[in-house]
C-alpha positions as CSV (number, residue, x, y, z in Angstrom):
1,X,60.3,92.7,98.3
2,X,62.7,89.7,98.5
3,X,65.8,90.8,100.2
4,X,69.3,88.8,100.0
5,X,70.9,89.7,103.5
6,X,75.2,88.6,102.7
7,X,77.0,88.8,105.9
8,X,80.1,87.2,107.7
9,X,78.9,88.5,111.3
10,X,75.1,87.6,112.0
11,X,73.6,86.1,115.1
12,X,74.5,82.3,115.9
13,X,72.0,81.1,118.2
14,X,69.0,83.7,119.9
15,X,70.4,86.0,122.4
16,X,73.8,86.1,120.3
17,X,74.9,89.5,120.1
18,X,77.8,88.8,117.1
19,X,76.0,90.9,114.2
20,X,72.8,91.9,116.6
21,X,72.4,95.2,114.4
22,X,72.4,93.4,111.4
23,X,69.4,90.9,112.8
24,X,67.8,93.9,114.1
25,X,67.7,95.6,110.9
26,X,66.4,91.8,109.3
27,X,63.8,91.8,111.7
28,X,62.6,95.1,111.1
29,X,62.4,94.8,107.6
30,X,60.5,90.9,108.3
31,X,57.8,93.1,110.3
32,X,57.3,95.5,107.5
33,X,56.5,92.9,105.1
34,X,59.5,91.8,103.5
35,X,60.5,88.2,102.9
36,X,64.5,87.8,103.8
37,X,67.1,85.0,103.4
38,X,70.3,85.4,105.6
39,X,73.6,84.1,104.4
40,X,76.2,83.7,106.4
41,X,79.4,81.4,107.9
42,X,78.9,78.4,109.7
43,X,80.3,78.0,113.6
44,X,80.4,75.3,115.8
45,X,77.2,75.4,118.0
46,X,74.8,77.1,115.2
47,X,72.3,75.1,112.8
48,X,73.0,75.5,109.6
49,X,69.3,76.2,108.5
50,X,66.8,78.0,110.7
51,X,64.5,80.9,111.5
52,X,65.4,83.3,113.8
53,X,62.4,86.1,114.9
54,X,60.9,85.2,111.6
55,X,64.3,85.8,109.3
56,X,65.6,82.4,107.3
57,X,68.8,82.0,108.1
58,X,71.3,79.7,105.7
59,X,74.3,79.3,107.4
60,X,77.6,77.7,104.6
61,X,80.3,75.4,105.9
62,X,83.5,75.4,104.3
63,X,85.4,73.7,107.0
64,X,85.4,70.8,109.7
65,X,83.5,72.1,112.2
66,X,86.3,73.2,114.7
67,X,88.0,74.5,112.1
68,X,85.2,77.2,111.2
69,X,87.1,80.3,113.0
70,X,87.3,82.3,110.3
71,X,84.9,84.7,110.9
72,X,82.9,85.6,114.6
73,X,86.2,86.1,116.4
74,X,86.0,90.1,116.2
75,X,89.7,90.3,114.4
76,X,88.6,89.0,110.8
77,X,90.0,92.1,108.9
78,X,93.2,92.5,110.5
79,X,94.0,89.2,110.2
80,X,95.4,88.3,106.9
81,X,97.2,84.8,106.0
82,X,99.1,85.0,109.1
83,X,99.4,81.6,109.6
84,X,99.8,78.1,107.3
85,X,95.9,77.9,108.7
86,X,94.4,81.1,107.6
87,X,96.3,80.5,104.3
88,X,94.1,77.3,103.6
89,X,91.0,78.2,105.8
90,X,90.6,81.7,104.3
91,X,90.6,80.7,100.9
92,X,87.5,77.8,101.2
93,X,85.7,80.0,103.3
94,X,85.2,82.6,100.1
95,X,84.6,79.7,97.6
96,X,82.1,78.3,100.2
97,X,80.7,82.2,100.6
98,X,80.7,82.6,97.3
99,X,78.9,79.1,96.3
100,X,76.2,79.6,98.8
101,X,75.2,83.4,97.4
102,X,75.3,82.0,93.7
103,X,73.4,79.4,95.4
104,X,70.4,81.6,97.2
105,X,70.2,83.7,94.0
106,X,68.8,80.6,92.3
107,X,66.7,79.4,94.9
108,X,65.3,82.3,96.6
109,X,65.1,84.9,93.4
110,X,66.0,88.1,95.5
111,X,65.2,91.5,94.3
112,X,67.9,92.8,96.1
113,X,71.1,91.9,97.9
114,X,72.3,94.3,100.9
115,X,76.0,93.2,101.6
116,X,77.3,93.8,105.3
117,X,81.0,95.0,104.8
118,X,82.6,94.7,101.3
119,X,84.8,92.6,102.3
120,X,83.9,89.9,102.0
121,X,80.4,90.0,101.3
122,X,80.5,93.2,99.2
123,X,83.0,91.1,96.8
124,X,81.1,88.7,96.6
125,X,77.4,89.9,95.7
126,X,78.8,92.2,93.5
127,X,79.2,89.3,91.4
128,X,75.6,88.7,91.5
129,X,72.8,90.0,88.9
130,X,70.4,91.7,91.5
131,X,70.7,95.4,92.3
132,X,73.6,95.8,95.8
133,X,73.6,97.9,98.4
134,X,76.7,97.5,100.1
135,X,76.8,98.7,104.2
136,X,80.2,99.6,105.7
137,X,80.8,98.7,109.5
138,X,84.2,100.3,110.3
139,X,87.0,97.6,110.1
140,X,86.4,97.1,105.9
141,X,87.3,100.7,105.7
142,X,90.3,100.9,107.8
143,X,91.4,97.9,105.1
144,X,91.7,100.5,102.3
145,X,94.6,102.2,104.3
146,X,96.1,98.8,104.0
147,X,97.5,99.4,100.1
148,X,96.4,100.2,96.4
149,X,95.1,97.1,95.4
150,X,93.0,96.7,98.3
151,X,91.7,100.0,97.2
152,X,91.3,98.6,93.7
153,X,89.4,96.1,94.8
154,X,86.8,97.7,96.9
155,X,86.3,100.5,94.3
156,X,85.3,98.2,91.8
157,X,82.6,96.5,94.1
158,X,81.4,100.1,94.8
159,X,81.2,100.8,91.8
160,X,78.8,97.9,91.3
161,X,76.8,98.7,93.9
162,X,73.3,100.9,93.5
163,X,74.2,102.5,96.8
164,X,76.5,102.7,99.4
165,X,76.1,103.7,103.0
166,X,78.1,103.7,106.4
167,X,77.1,103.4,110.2
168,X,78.5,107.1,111.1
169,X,79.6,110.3,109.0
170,X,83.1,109.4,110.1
171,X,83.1,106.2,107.9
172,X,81.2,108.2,105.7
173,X,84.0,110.8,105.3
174,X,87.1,108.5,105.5
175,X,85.2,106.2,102.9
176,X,85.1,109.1,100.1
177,X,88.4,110.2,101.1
178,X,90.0,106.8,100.3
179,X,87.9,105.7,97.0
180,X,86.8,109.4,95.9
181,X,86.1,108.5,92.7
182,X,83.9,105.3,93.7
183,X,82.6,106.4,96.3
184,X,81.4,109.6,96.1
185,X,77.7,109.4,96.6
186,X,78.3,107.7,100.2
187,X,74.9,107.5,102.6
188,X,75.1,107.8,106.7
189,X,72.2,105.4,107.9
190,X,72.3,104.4,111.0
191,X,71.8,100.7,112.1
192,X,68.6,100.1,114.3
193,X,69.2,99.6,117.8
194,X,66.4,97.4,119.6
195,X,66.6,100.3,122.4
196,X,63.4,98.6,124.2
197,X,65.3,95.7,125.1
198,X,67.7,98.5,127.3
199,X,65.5,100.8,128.4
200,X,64.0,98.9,131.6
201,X,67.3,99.1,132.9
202,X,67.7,103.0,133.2
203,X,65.7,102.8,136.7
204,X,67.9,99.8,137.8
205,X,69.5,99.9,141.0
206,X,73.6,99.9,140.0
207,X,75.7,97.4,141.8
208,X,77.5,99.1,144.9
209,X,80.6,99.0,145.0
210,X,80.0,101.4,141.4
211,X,80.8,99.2,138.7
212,X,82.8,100.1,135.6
213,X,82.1,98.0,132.6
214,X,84.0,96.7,129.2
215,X,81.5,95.1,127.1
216,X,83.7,93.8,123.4
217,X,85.9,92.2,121.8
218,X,89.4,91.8,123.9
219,X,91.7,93.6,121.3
220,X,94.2,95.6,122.0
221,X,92.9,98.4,119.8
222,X,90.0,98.4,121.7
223,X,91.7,100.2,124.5
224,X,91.3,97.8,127.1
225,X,95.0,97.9,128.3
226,X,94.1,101.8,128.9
227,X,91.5,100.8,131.1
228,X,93.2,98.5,133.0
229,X,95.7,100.9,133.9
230,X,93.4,103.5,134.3
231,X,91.7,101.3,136.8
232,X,94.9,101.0,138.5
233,X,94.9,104.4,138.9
234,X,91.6,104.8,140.4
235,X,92.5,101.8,143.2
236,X,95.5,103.7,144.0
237,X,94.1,106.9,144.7
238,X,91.4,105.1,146.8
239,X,88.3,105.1,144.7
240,X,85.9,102.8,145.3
241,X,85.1,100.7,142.1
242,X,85.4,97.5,140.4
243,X,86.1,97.0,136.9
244,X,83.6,94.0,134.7
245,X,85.2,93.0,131.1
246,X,82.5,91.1,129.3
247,X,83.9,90.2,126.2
248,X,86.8,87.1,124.6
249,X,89.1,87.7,122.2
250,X,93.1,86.7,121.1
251,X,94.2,89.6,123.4
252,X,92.5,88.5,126.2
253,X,95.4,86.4,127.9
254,X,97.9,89.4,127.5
255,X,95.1,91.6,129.8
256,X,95.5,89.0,132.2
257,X,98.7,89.3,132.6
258,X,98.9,93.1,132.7
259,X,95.8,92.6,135.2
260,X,97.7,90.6,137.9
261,X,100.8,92.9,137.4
262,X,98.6,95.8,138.0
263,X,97.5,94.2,141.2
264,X,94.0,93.7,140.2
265,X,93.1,90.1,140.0
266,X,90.8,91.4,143.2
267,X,88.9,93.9,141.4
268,X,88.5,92.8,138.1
269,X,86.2,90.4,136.5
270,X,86.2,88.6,133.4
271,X,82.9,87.6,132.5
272,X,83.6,86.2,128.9
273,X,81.1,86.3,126.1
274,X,77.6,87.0,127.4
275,X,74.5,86.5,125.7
276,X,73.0,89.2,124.1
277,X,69.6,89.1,125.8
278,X,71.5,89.3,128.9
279,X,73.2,92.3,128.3
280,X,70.7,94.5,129.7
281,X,71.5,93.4,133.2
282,X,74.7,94.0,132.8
283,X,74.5,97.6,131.8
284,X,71.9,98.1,134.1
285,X,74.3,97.6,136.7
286,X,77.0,99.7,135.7
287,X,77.5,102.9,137.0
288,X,79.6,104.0,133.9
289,X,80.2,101.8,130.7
290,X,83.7,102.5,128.9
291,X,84.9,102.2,125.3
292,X,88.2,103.9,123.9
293,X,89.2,102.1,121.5
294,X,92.5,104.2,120.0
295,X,93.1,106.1,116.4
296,X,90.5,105.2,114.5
297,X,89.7,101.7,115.1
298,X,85.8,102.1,116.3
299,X,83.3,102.5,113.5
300,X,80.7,104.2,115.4
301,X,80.3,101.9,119.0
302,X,77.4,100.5,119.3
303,X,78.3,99.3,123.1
304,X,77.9,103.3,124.2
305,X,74.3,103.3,122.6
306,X,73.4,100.4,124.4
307,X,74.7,101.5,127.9
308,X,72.8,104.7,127.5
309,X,69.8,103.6,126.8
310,X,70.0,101.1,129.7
311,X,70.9,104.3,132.0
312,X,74.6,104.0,132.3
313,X,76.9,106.8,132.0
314,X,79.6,106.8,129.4
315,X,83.3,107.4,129.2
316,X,84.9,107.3,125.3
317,X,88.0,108.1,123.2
318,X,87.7,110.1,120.4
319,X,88.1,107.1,117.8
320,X,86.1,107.0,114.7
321,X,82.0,107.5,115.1
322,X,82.3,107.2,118.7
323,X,82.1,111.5,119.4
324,X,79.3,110.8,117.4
325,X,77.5,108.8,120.4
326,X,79.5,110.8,123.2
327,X,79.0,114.3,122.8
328,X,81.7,115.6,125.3
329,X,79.8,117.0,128.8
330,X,76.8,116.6,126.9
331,X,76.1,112.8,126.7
332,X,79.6,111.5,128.1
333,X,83.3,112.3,128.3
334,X,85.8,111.7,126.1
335,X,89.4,110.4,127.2
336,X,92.7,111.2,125.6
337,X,93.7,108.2,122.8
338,X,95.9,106.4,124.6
339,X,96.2,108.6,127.5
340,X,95.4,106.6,131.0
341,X,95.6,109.5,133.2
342,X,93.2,111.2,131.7
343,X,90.5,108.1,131.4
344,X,90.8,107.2,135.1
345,X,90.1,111.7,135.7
346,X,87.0,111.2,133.6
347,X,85.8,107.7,135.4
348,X,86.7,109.4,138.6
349,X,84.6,112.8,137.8
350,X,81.6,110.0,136.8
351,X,81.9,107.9,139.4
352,X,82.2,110.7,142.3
353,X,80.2,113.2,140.5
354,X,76.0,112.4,140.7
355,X,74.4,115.4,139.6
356,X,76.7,115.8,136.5
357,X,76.4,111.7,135.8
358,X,72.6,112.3,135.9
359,X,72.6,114.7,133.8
360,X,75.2,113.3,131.0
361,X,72.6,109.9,131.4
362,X,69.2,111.6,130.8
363,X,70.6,113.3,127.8
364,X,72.0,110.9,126.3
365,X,69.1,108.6,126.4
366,X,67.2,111.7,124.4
367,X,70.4,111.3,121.6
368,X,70.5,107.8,121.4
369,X,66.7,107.3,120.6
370,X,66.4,110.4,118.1
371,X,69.9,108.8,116.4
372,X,69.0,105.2,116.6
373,X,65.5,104.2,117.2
374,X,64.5,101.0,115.0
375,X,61.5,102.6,113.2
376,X,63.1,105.4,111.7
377,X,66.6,103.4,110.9
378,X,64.5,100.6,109.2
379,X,62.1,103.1,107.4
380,X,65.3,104.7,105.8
381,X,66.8,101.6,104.2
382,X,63.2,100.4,103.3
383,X,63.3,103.8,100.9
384,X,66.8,103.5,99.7
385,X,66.1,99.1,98.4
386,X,62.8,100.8,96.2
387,X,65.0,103.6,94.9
388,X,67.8,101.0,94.1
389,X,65.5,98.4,92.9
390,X,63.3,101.5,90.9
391,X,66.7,102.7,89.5
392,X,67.9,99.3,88.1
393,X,64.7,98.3,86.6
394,X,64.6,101.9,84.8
395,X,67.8,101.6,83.4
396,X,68.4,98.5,82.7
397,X,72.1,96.9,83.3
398,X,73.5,100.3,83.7
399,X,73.5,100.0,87.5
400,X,76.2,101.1,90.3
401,X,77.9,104.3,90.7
402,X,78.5,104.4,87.4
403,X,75.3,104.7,86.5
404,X,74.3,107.1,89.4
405,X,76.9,109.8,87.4
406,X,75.5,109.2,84.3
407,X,72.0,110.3,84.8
């Protein structure tokens, strides 16, 4: 099968970890026989065409190239024409999006298109004549809370779509909830997670002092405000730790400051983005890796998988998909949203605690693999492109959701 991979968040160079699960799933479907085309956004650094483990990549520019921020700085969906910039760049990034799909439909004759949030990608495949399938991440859906005729919008690329799925049942749930009538037929499938890449790591020997690890974007609904504090907390009451933020982001000079007011510039350190093939290491020295990201702002957090399969311990919120990774005293702990007390109690119970961090580690390694493990996650959406390809060619033009009620 020819699959059409539309995407503003892929991989810009090897070992780049912006849209890993989305090359992992690629390169899964590459190894199964598949031939695949990749579009998405340029960015300063990245070729425009290439291969990458075996996947074509075409990569459209629609701006000079240090103008091309539109997409890869973590924030795209909550960041709408807030400035005279993102009025012009915004708008010639989808013409250029657009253009190069039209573009790859021509040239490479796909069978299918699988469309990596529906905004934009979804949009704009659905204006293509190949069967969709349209994959929710998290940040798309928290758009539909946004107003009715963002609502309008995405329902009528659902709509068109042959199927639908999301990264977690709590996308899954929230999705039907907001488009119920075009989105009713809505499919968990988990991305693949290339978990042998981590698992080495489990017997590593974690850095002494324990080390507590950020690994993300620096937003502040990420939580990482929380964490400083709650580090602050632990330093005070003696605790012997240090705290390692790998990540950038437009937040990230606002942490600083609430870092040195906090006292911390000691104990903290700010690695900035890391390669993705070099994020083993850094889990595998963490004693406990930490996400809690606050309301609902974290689709499923895919950092947690990671860190467990590379042996570290895991402290979360209970934001979106991630009790879906942390199963409270059973794979992790969860923290109060927003609560920094309680997160620097549940670092401290980790980090003082062995036998119960052991325990939380080895179990979670069992969840992560059944949940995530590339052969089964590939094997799944391998099944649903033949059904949505099978469907289409049975019926004709009468494709989508529509369709799916009709029959």
């Amino acid at each position: 099968m020819r699959i059409l991979v539309a995407t503003h968040n892929y991989p810009r160079r090897s070992g780049d970890h912006a849209g890993s699960f989305v090359a992992r799933l690629a390169v899964g479907l590459r190894e199964r026989g598949h031939e695949l085309l990749v579009v998405a956004p340029h960015a300063p650094g990245a070729l425009e065409n290439e291969t990458l483990d075996g996947v074509a990549v075409a990569r459209f520019r629609y701006a000079p190239v240090r103008w091309e921020t539109v997409a890869y700085r973590g924030d795209m969906h909550r960041r709408p024409l807030a400035s005279i910039f993102g009025a012009v760049a915004l708008p010639a990034f989808l013409s250029a999006f657009a253009i190069a799909l039209r573009g790859a439909e021509r040239r490479f004759a796909p069978d299918l298109v699988h469309a990596h949030w529906w905004l934009p990608a979804g949009l704009l495949a659905s204006r293509l004549r190949v069967p969709l399938v349209v994959t929710s991440h998290g940040s798309d859906v928290r758009l539909l809370e946004r107003s009715p005729m963002v609502r309008r919008l995405a329902a009528g690329v659902f709509e068109r779509a042959g199927a639908v799925t999301t990264v977690s049942e709590f996308l899954a749930r929230d999705l039907a909830a907001a488009l119920p009538g075009a989105a009713r037929d809505v499919r968990t499938l988990r991305m693949p997670v290339a978990l042998e890449r981590f698992a080495p790591m489990a017997s590593a020997r974690r850095a002494a002092p324990p080390l507590i690890l950020y690994a993300g974007n620096l937003l502040e609904s990420k939580g990482v405000g929380d964490l400083l504090s709650a580090f602050a907390l632990l330093r005070r009451r003696g605790v012997q730790c240090r705290l390692r933020l790998v990540g950038g982001g437009p937040d990230e000079g606002k942490f600083r400051r609430l870092a040195r007011e906090l006292g911390l510039d000691d104990d903290v350190s700010w690695a900035g983005v890391v390669a993705h093939d070099r994020m083993p290491a850094e889990y595998g020295a963490a004693t406990v890796t930490a996400l809690v990201s606050r309301g609902q702002a974290e689709g499923l957090g895919l950092t947690l998988v990671e860190a467990l399969a590379s042996g570290s311990a895991v402290v979360g919120s209970p934001a979106g998909g991630i009790p879906e990774v942390v199963l409270d005293g059973q794979t992790g702990l969860i923290a109060r949203d927003g609560d920094p007390d309680h997160l620097a109690e549940q670092l401290e119970r980790l980090l003082r605690d062995t036998a119960l961090r052991e325990r939380l580690v080895a179990a979670g390694r069992d969840h992560v693999h059944r949940l995530f493990d590339a052969g089964p996650a590939v094997t799944a959406f391998d099944a649903l492109y033949r059904e949505v390809v099978d469907r289409r060619r049975g019926r004709g033009a009468g494709t989508g959701s529509a369709a799916r009620r009709s029959g």
